[in-house]
N, C-alpha and C positions, 0 to 999 in steps of 0.2 A: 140302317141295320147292318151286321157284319155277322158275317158266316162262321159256322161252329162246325169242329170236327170230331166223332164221339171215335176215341181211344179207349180200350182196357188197358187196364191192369190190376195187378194180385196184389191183397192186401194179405194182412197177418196171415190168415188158414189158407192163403193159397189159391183164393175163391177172384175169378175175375170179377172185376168192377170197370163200370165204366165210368169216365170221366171226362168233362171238355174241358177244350184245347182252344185258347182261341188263335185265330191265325196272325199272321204276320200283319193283316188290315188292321187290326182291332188297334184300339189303346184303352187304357184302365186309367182310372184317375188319379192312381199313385205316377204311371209312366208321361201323363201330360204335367207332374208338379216337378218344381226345378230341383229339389231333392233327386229326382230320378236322375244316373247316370245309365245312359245302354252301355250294355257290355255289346263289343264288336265282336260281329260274327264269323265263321270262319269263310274266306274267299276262295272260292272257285276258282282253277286255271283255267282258263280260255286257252282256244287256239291260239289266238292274239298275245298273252299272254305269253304263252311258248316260246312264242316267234319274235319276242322282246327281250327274250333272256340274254343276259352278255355272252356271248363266244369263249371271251379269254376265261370264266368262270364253267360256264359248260363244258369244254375238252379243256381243261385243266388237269395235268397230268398227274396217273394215280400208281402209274408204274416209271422204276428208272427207263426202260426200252421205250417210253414216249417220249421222254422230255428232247424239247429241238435243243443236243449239245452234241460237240465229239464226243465220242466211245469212251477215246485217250483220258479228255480232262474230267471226267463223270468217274470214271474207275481211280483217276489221282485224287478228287475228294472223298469219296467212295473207303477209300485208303487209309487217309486222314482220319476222316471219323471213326473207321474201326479200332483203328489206333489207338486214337484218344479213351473211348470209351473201354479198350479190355485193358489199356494201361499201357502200352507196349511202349511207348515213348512220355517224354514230359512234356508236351506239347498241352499249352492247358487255354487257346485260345486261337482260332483257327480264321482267319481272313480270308475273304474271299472279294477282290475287285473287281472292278470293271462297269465298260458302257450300261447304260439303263438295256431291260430288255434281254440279257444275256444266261439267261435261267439261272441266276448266283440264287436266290432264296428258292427258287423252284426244286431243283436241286436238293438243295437242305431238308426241307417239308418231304419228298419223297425218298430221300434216302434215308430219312429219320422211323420213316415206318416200316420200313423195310429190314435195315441193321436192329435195331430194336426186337422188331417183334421175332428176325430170325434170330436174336441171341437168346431169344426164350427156350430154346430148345437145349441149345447149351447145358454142360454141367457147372456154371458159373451163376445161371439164371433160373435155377430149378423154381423159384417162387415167383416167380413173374406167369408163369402161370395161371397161376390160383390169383394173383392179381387181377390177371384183364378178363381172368373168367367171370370176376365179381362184380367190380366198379370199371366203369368206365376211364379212361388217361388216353391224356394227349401225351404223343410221343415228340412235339414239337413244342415247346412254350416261347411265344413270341412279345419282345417288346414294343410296347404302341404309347406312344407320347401323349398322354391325354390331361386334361386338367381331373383331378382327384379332391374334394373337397375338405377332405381329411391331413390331405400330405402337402406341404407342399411341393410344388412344379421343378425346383432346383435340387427337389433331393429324393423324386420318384423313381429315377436310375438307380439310387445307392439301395434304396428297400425294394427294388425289385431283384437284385441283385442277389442281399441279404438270401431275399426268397427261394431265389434260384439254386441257391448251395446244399438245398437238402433234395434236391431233384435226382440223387443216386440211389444205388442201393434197386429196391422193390417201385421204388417212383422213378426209374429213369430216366431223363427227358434231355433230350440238345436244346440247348439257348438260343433261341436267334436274336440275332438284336441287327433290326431295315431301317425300325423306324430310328431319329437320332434326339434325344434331347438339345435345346438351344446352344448349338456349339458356338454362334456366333455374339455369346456374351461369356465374357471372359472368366469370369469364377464358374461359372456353369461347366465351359470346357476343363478348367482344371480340373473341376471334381470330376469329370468323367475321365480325363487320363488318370486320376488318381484310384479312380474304384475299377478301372481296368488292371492298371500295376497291382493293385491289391490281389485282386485274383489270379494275376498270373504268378504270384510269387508266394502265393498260399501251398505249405506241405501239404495238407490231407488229400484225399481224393475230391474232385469238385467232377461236375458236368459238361458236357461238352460245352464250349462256348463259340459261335459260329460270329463273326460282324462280315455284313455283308455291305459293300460301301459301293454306290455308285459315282464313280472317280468323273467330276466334272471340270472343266478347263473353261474361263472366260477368257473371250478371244477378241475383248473389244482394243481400240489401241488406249494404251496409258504411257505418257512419252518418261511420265519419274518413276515407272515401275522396276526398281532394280533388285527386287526379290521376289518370290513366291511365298502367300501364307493362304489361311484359311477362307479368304474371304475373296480371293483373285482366283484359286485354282485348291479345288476341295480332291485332296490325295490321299492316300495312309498318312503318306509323309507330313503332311500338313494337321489333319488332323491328331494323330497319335506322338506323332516327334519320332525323328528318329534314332533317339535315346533310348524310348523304347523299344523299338523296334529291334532294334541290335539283341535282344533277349535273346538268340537263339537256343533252340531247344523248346522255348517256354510259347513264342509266339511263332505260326506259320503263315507264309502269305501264297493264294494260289492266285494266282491272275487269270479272269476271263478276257477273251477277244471278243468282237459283234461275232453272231454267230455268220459260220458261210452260209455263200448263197444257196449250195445243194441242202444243205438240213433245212433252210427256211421252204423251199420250195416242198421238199417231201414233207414237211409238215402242216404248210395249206395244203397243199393238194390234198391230204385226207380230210381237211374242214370242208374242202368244196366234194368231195365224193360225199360226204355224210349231210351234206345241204344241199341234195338234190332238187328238192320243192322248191328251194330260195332262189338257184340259179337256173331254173330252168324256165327258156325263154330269151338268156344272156347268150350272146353269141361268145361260141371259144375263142376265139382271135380276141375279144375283147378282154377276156378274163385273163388270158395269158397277156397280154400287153400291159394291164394293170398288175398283175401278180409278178412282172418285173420290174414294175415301177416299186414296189412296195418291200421287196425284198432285199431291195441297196442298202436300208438303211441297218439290217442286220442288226432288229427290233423286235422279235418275235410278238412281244405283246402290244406293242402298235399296229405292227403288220396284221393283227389277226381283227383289231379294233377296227385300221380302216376297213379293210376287208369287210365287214359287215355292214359298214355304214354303206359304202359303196355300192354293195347289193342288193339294198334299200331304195339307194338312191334310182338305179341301172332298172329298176322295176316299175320308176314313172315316169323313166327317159331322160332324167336329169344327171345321169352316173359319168357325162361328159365335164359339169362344173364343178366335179369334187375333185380337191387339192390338199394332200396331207399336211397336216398344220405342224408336221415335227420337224426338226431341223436338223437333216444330217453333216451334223459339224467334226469337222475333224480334229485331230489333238494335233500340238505341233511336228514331230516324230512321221507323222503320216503324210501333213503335209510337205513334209521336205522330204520325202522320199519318191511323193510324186513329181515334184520340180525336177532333185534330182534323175529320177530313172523311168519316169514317166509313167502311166496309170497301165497296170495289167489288164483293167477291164475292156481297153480299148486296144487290145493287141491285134484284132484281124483290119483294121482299120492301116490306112498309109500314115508313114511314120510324122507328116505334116500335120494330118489331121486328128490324130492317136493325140499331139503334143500340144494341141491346139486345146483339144474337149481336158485335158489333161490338169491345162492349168486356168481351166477357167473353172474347172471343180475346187480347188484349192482359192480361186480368189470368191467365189460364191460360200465356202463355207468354214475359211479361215481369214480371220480379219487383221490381227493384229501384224503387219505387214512391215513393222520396221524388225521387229523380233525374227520374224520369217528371214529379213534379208539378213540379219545379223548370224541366224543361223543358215543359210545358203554358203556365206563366208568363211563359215568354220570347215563345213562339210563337202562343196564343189570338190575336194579331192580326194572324195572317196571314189569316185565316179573312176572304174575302169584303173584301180589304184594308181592315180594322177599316172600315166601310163599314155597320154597326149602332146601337145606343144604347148609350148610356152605362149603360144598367140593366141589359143581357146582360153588358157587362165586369165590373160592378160583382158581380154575384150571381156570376161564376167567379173572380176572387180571395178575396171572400169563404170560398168554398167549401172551394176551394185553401188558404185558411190553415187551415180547420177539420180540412181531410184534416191537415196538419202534426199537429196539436194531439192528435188522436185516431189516430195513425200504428201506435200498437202493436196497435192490434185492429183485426180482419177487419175490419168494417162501415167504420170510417172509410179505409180504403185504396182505397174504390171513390167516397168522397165526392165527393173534386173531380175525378176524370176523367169518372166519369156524370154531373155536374152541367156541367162542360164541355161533352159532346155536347149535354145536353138542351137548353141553351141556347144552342148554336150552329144546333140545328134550330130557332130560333122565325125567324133571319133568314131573309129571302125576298129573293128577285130573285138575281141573277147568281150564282153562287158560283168567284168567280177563284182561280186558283194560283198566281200570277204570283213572289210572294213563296215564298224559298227557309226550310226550315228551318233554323233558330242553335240551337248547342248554350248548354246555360247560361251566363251570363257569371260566377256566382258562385265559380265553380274559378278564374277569371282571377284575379278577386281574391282569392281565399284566395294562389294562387301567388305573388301579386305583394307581399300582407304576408309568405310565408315568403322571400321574396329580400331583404327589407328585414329583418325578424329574423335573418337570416344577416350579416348587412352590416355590421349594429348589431352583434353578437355578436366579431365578427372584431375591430372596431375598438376593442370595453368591454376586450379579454384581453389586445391588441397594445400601442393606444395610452393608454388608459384605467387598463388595469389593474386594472380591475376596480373600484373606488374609486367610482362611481356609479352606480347603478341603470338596468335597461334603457328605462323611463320618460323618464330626467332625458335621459339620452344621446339620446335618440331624437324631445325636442321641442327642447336647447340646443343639444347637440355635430349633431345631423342638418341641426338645421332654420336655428337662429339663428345658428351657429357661419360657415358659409360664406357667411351674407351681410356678417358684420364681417371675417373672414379675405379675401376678396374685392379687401375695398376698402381695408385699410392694409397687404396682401402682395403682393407681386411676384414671382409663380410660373408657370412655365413654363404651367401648367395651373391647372383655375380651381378652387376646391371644389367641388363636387357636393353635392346632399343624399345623406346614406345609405339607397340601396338605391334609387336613383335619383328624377328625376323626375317629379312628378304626371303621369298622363297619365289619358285617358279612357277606360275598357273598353269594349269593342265584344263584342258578342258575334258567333261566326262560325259556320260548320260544321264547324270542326276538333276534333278531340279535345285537350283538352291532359294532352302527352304530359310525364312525367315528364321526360324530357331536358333540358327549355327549363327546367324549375326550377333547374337544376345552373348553368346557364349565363350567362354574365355581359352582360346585357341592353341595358345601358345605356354611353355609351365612357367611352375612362380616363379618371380625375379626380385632383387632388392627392391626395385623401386615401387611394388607393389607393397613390400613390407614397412617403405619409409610410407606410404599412403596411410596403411594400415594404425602405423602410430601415431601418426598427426592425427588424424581422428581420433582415438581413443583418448589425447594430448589434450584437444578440445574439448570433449564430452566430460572431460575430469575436471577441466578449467571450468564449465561450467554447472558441473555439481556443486562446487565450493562458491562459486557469487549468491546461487541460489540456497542460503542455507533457511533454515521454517523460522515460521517468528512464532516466538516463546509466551507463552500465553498462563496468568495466574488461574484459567476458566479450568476446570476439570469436568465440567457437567458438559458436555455434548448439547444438553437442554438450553443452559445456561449459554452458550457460543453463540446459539443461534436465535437468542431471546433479546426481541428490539425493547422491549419494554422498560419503563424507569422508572422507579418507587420514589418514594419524597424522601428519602435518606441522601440519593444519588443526586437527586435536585439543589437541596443544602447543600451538600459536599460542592458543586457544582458553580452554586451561588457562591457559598465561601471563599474560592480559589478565584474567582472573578472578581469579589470587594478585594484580596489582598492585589494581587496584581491591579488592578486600577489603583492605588494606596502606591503601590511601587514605583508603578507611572507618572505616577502626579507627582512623586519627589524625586524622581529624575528627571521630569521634564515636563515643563506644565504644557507645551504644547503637544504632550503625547494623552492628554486625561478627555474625557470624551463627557458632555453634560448628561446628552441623552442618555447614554448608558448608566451614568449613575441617579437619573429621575427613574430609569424603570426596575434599577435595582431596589433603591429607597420603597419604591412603592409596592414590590411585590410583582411587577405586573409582566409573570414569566411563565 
């Protein structure tokens, strides 16, 4: 038996009626047949519940004065986006990089509802009113890479894009684009530089457009890595090119830093004031000991992650075996600034052991260690602008060559970056920064012989033909060829050496980016032009071998019709009696029996 619950209610005139209900126990025999599907019911929070919610989702900031950022770089995009959106500049496509964690989309999302809903007010935005009075709008539209059944995968960026451009006016929304479609396949990446160039070179008014890029560095070692692309060290520059990038006006780039440690700290610290229930019971020495282990990483949404999981942990006595599983790696810039001038975090510490914790932060979380020494070599004299002896420089390249020599084992990979510090700690007196840090200049040149071996290569297969070695070609035909071709030819253009120019390397701070390898450096020269014609020489030569073959068919039907009628069979037959007839009186031993018993007979 199952219990009944007697409910009223009103029917037509108003008049209560009662009615049952049966309860949750019951089933009907419509609800035990597989026809029945239950509709799910609405779930109850629990306190449990509650208490499960993610952190970084729960105080996820709803005003600019929460987010953990400087003031300074909050009010420079701040800036940016007003900009963009009342027009005041061309800027039609706003960047924003930096480490994971750094509030770059947090950022966006609340400053998107903020400038927005305060430009309502505006004499610009009188109808955005009556707008959000009505229907509801997102003041943020976000890209998310998802599979779509309808579109395909490689061209959900271009129609989402499409989409994006009528998001002005009475719908006005900022673009953000976190998530990235497959850039690590190669037509996929063009078309996403191409539908970004598209829009940043679009006259009409468009939307704000925000990319938010988390600029990651692999740091494993690759001993033939003589470039940078998108798949060793994911940057602007690598992604977008920096052809694009040069738009100025049209594109902006704001760089985040990790955040500091003071904003990370003032911003736990109101998760643990407002999770009093959770930590109470945790001793404070514990909390503060872990709240500076977590705050290094200048991760704010890790930081808040562990944090939680910790005080979970801390609540069954096991908040001893938790170990943050993220990896605070350095970029190279950072790391050689700690080699060189040693880590600020350990300044109240003796300068032995400040230099000690120093670089052993740098070999725990930078790996690729000949790159490091390569750049230690460039930059040892920035240090106190080289303003020491000759016998501190002279014992760090030393050294530096010894770390090369000894590269495959532990011990010698710590040779020349410790010997670095130790003997930048013997200078005294002032220690200046003044001098910027240069990336190596040894990729400049590796790049600048593979544009000259591509050059050479073009011109041994084109013009050479291959007939002399890439040696001979590359001190006669390079070097000596366009200074006698010069002076008894009269060409529009002069020769060039191959693969241009002597110039002087400079080393800088830029990465070099695989693009600039592809790319033709140097202006045109004759011997581009004689390349130019040989080819076209060729492609002509072989238009004419290949001329169509001439056909009596006019029917397309007919061309492609294997079939034969008995006319074509006779005709066939015919031409085979005279020919054998021709045969045999030119030469009996060219006549064939068999063939003339199966023509006699028919048998074809």
């Amino acid at each position: 038996m199952y219990n009944k619950r007697k409910r009223e209610r009103k029917d037509d005139n108003n008049k209560p009626v009662k009615t049952e209900d049966v309860s949750d126990e019951s089933l009907s025999e419509f609800e035990t047949s597989e026809e029945f599907i239950p509709s799910k019911r609405p779930k109850l929070h629990t306190g449990a519940d509650i208490f499960q919610q993610q952190w970084i989702d729960k105080y996820n900031p709803t005003r600019s004065e929460d987010i953990c950022i400087n003031p300074r770089k909050l009010k420079e995009v701040k800036e940016a986006l007003s900009n963009m959106i009342s027009g005041v500049d061309r800027t039609k496509l706003l960047i924003l990089t930096g480490p994971s964690g750094s509030s770059k989309s947090t950022t966006v999302k609340v400053l998107a509802n903020e400038i927005i809903s305060r430009s309502t007010t505006g004499s610009n935005f009188e109808s955005y009113m009556t707008r959000q009075e009505s229907i509801p709008h997102d003041n943020c539209i976000e890209y998310i890479d998802t599979i779509v059944s309808d579109t395909p995968q490689s061209k959900q960026f271009s129609e989402f894009l499409k989409d994006a451009r009528y998001r002005t006016g009475p719908n006005l929304s900022i673009i953000l684009i976190e998530d990235l479609p497959n850039i690590f396949h190669t037509d996929t990446l063009s078309k996403f530089r191409s539908d970004l160039n598209e829009w940043v070179n679009t006259d009409y008014q468009l939307p704000p457009l925000v990319l938010c890029l988390t600029e990651i560095e692999l740091t494993y070692e690759q001993r033939n890595q003589d470039y940078f692309n998108i798949e060793n060290n994911l940057t602007v520059d690598t992604l977008l090119g920096r052809e694009f990038l040069s738009q100025h006006g049209k594109v902006k780039q704001i760089k985040f830093n990790s955040i500091a440690a003071s904003f990370m700290k003032k911003s736990i610290n109101k998760i643990i004031n407002q999770e009093k229930t959770v930590f109470k019971g945790i001793a404070r020495n514990s909390i503060n000991d872990f709240l500076s282990h977590i705050i290094e990483s200048g991760d704010i949404r890790s930081a808040i992650s562990n944090l939680q999981f910790w005080s979970g942990l801390s609540k069954t006595g096991r908040g001893e075996i938790f170990n943050s599983l993220r990896e605070n790696q350095l970029n190279l810039f950072h790391a050689i600034g700690k080699v060189i001038y040693s880590s600020s975090k350990f300044r109240d510490l003796d300068e032995e052991e400040s230099d000690y914790l120093s670089i052993k932060t740098v070999l725990d979380n930078y790996g690729n260690n000949s790159l490091l020494n390569l750049s230690i070599l460039e930059n040892y004299h920035i240090y106190n602008d080289l303003n020491y002896e000759l016998d501190i420089a002279s014992e760090i390249t030393d050294n530096l060559s010894i770390s090369d020599i000894l590269n495959n084992f532990d011990e010698g990979k710590e040779t020349g970056i410790r010997c670095t510090r130790n003997q930048l700690r013997k200078v005294r007196g002032r220690q200046s920064q003044r001098m910027n840090v240069k990336f190596p200049r040894h990729f400049k040149m590796i790049k600048e012989y593979n544009k000259t071996k591509r050059e050479i290569n073009i011109y041994r297969s084109v013009i050479n033909e291959c007939r002399n070695s890439f040696n001979d070609l590359n001190l006669i035909d390079g070097y000596y060829l366009p200074l006698i071709y010069n002076k008894q030819r009269h060409n529009k253009l002069k020769y060039g050496r191959l693969g241009g120019l002597f110039k002087q390397i400079i080393s800088d701070g830029d990465l070099p980016v695989l693009e600039e390898d592809t790319a033709s450096l140097h202006s045109r020269d004759q011997f581009q032009v004689d390349i130019e014609d040989k080819n076209k020489t060729a492609q002509e030569d072989e238009e004419i071998m290949s001329d169509p073959v001439e056909t009596d068919i006019d029917s397309d039907d007919e061309i492609f019709n294997d079939s034969i009628d008995e006319i074509q069979i006779h005709r066939l037959v015919t031409q085979s009696r005279s020919q054998t007839l021709k045969l045999e009186s030119d030469d009996e031993f060219l006549s064939d029996p068999e063939l003339d018993q199966l023509i006699l007979s028919k048998n074809y």
